[in-house]
Kinemage of the C-alpha trace (Angstrom):
@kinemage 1
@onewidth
@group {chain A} dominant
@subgroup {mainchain}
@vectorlist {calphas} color= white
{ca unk a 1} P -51.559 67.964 -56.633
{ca unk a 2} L -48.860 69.790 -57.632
{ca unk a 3} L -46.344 71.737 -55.185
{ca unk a 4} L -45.280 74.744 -55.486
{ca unk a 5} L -43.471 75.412 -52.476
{ca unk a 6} L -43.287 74.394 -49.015
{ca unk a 7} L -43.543 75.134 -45.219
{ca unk a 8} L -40.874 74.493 -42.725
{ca unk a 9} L -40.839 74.621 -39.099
{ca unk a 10} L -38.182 73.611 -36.942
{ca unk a 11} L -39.553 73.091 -32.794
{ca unk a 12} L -39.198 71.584 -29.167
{ca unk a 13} L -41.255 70.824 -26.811
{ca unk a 14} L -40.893 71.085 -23.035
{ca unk a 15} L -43.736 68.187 -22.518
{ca unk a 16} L -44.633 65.667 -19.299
{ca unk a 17} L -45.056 62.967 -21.745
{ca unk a 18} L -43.850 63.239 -25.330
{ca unk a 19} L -45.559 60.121 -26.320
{ca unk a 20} L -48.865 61.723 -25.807
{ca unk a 21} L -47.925 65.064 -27.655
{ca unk a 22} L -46.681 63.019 -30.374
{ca unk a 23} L -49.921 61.255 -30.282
{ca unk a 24} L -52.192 64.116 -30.529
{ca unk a 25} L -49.911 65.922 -33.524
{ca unk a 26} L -50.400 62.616 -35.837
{ca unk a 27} L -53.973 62.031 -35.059
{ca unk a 28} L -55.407 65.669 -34.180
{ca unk a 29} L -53.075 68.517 -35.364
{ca unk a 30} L -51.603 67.196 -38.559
{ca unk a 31} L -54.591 66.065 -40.081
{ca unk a 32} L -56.991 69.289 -40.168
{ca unk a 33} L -53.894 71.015 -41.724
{ca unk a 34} L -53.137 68.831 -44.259
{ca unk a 35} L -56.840 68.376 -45.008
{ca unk a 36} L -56.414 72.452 -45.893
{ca unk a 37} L -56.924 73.535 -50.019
{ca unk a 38} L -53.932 74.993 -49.835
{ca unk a 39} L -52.005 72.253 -48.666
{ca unk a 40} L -50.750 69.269 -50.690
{ca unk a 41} L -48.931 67.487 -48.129
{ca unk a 42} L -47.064 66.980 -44.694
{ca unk a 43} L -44.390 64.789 -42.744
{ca unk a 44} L -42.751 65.023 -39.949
{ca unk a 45} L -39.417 64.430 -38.794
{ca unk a 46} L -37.091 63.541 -35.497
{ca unk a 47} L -33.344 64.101 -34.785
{ca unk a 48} L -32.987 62.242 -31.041
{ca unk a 49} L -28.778 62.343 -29.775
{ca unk a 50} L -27.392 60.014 -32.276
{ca unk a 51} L -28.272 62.468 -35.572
{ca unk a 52} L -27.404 65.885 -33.768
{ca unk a 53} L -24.324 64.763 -33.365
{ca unk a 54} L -23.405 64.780 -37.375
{ca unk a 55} L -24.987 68.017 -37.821
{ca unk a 56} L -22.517 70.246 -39.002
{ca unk a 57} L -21.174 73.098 -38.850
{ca unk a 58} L -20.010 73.668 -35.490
{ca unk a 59} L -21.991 76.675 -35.187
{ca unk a 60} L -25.264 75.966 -36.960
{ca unk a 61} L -27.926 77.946 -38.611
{ca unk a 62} L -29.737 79.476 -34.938
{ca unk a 63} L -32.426 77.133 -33.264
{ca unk a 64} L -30.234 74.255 -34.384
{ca unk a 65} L -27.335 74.438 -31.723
{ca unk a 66} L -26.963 70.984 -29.664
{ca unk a 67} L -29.938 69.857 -28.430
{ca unk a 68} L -32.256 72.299 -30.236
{ca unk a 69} L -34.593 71.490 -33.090
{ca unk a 70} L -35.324 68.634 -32.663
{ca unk a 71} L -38.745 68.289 -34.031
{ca unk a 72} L -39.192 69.552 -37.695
{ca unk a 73} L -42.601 69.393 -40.107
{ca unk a 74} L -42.716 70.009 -43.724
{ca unk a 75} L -46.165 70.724 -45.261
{ca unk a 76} L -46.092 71.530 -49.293
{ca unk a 77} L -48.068 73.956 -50.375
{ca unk a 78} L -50.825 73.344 -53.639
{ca unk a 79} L -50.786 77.327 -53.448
{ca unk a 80} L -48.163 80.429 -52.955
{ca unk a 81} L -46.294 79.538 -50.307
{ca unk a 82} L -47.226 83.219 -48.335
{ca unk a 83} L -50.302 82.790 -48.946
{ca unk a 84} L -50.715 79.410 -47.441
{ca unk a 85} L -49.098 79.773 -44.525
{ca unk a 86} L -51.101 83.123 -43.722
{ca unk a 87} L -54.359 80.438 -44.394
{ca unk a 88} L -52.395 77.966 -41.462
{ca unk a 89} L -52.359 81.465 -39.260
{ca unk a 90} L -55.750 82.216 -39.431
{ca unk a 91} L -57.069 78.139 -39.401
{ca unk a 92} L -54.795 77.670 -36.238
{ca unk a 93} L -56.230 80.740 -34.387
{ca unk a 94} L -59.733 78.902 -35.125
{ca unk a 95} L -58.883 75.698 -34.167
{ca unk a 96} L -57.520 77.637 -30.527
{ca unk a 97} L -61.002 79.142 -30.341
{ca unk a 98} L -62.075 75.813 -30.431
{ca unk a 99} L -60.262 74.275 -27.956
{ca unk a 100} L -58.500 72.072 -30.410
{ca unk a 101} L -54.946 73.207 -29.845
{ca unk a 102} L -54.812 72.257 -25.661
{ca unk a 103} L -53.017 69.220 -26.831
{ca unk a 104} L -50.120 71.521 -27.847
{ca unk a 105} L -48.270 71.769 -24.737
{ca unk a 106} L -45.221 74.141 -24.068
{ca unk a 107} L -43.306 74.493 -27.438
{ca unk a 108} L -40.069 76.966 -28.735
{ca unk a 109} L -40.894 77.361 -32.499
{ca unk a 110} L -37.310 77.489 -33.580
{ca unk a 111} L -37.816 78.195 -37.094
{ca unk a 112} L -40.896 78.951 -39.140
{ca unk a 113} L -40.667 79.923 -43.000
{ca unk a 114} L -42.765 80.184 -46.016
{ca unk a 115} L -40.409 78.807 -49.140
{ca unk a 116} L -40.909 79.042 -53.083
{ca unk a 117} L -39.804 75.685 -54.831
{ca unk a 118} L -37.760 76.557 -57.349
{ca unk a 119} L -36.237 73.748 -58.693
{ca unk a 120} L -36.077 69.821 -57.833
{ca unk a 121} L -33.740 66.784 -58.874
{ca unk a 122} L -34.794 63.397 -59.076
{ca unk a 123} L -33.094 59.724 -59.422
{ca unk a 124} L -32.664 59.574 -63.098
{ca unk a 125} L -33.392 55.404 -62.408
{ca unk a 126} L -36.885 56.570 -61.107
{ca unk a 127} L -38.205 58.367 -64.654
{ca unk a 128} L -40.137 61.216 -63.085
{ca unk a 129} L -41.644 64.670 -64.292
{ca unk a 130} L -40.103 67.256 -62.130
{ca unk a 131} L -43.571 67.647 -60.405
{ca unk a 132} L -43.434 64.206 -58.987
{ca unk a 133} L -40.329 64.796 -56.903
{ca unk a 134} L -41.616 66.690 -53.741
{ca unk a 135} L -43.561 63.256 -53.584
{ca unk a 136} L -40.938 60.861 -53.315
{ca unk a 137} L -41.796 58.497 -50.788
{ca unk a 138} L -38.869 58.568 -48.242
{ca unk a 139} L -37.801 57.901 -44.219
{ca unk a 140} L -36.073 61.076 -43.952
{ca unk a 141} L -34.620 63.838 -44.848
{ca unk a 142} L -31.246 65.508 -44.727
{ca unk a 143} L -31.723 69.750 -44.353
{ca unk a 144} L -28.897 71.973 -45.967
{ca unk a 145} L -29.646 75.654 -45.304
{ca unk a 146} L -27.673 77.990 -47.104
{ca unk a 147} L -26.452 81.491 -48.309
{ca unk a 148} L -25.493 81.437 -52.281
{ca unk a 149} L -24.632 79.074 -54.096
{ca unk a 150} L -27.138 77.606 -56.284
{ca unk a 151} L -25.810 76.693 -59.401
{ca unk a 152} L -23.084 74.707 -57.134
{ca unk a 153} L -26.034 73.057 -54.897
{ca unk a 154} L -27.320 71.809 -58.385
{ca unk a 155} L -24.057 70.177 -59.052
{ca unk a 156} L -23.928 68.224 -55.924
{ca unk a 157} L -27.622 67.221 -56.194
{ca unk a 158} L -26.884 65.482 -59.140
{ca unk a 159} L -24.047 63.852 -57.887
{ca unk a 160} L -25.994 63.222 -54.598
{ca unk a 161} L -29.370 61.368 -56.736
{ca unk a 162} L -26.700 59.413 -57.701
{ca unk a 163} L -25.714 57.932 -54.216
{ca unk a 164} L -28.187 54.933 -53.361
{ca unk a 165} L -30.685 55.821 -50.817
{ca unk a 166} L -31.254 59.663 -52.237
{ca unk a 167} L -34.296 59.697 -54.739
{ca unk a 168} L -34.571 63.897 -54.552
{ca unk a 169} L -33.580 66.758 -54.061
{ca unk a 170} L -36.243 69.792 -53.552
{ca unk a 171} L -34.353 73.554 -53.620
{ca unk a 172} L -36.123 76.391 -52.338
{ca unk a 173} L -35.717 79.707 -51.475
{ca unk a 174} L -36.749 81.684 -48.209
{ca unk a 175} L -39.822 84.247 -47.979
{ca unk a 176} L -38.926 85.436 -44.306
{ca unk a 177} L -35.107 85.165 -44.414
{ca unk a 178} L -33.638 87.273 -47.151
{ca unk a 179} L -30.754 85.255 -49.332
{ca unk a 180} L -31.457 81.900 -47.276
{ca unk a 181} L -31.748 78.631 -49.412
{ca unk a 182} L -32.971 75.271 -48.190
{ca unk a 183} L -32.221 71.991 -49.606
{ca unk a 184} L -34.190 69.122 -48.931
{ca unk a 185} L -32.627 65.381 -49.425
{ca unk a 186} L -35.285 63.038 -49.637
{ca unk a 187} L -33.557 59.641 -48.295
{ca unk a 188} L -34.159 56.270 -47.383
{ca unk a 189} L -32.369 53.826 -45.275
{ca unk a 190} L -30.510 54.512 -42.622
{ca unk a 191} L -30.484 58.525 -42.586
{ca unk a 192} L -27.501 59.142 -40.179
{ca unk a 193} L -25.181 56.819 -42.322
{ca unk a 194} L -26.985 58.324 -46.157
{ca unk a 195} L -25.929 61.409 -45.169
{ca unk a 196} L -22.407 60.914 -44.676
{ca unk a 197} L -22.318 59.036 -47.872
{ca unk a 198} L -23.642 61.901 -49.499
{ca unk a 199} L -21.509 64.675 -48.126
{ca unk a 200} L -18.596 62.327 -49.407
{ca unk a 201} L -19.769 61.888 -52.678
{ca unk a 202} L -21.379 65.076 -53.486
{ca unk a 203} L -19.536 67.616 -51.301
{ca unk a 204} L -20.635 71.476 -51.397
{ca unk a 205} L -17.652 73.742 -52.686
{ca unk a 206} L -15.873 75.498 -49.693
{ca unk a 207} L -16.756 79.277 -50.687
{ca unk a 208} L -20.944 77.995 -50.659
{ca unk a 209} L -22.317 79.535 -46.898
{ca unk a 210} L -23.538 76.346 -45.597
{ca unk a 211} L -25.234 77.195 -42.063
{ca unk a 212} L -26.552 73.758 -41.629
{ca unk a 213} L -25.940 70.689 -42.836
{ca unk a 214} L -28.815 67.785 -40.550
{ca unk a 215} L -30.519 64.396 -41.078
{ca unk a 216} L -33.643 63.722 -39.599
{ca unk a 217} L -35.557 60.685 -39.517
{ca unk a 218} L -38.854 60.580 -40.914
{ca unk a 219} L -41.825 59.990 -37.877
{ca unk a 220} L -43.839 57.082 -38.750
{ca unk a 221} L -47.659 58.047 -37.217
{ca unk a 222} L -47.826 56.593 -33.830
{ca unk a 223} L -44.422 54.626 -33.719
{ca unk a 224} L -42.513 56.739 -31.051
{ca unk a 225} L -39.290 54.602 -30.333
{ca unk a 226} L -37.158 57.612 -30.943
{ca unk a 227} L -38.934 59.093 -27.850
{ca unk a 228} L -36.714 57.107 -24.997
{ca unk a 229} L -33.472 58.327 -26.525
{ca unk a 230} L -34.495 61.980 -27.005
């Protein structure tokens, strides 16, 4: 199924037991959503001590500040990217009325947005159509939010699908935040380490608003080792 852009939320969770919220999100809340027709995908992603420390800059893009965000998901959408995450809205207020969201516990959405893909780069070494990139498998992902700058965030992702461990790039722009820009590195390996070897290799030009810059790892379903060092 092709994407055509994506949803991104950024969260934290004031929880008794995170292992048990983490739990019910893999098996109960991720599943109905990404069962949805307007969804064509969805992973989620972890950024315990170690990785908030390399976020840059000092003062990041709001909800990302030390110790915030820590939990981010990223569903892609088969459909506009509005209009699926107005389907999520209504589907979610269902699945309250069914008592399906008590698992939830006490959460601060940090961030929520609705984004149009609008253009992707891939590891030339991979040979993929441009629609197979939002696919890449991947253990996480490094987030760069930014103001401007697009033809100069092309540059660097094809300097960056050039650095081994990064097999994409996805680019998209913001349907709730006016002039924001996300792009998504999809990486493998060691994601703290990656990213530093990208942002060495394929820098972003000074004058390019860069209001975050964050690696997450990738949560594999119902392995929750991160969980003691959060």
């Amino acid at each position: 199924m092709e994407a055509t852009g994506i949803i991104f939320t950024a969260l934290d969770v004031d929880h008794d037991d995170l292992e048990s919220w983490n739990r019910w999100y893999d098996l109960e809340h991720l599943p109905p959503n990404v069962a949805m027709p307007e969804i064509a995908g969805g992973c989620r992603y972890v950024a315990p001590p170690e990785l908030h420390e390399l976020r840059l800059p000092a003062d990041p893009h709001p909800g990302f500040e030390a110790g915030k965000g820590v939990f981010v998901t990223v569903y892609l959408t088969a459909v506009d990217p509005g209009d699926a995450i107005a389907a999520m809205t209504v589907f979610r207020d269902e699945l309250e009325a069914a008592g399906r969201m008590d698992g939830a516990g006490r959460r601060t959405v940090r961030t929520g947005d609705a984004m149009d893909l609008r253009w992707v780069m891939g590891d030339p070494a991979l040979r993929l159509d441009d629609r197979d990139v939002p696919h890449l498998g991947h253990t996480g992902i490094r987030v760069v939010l930014r103001r401007g700058g697009d033809d100069d965030a092309r540059v660097a992702a094809a300097s960056a699908v050039a650095v081994d461990g990064v097999h994409g790039v996805l680019s998209c722009a913001s349907r709730f935040f006016p002039g924001l820009d996300l792009d998504l590195y999809l990486v493998s390996g060691p994601t703290g380490a990656t990213t530093e070897r990208v942002r060495a290799a394929a820098p972003y030009p000074d004058d390019v608003d860069v209001v975050l810059d964050a690696p997450f790892d990738g949560i594999t379903p119902l392995d929750y080792g991160f969980v003691e060092r959060i």
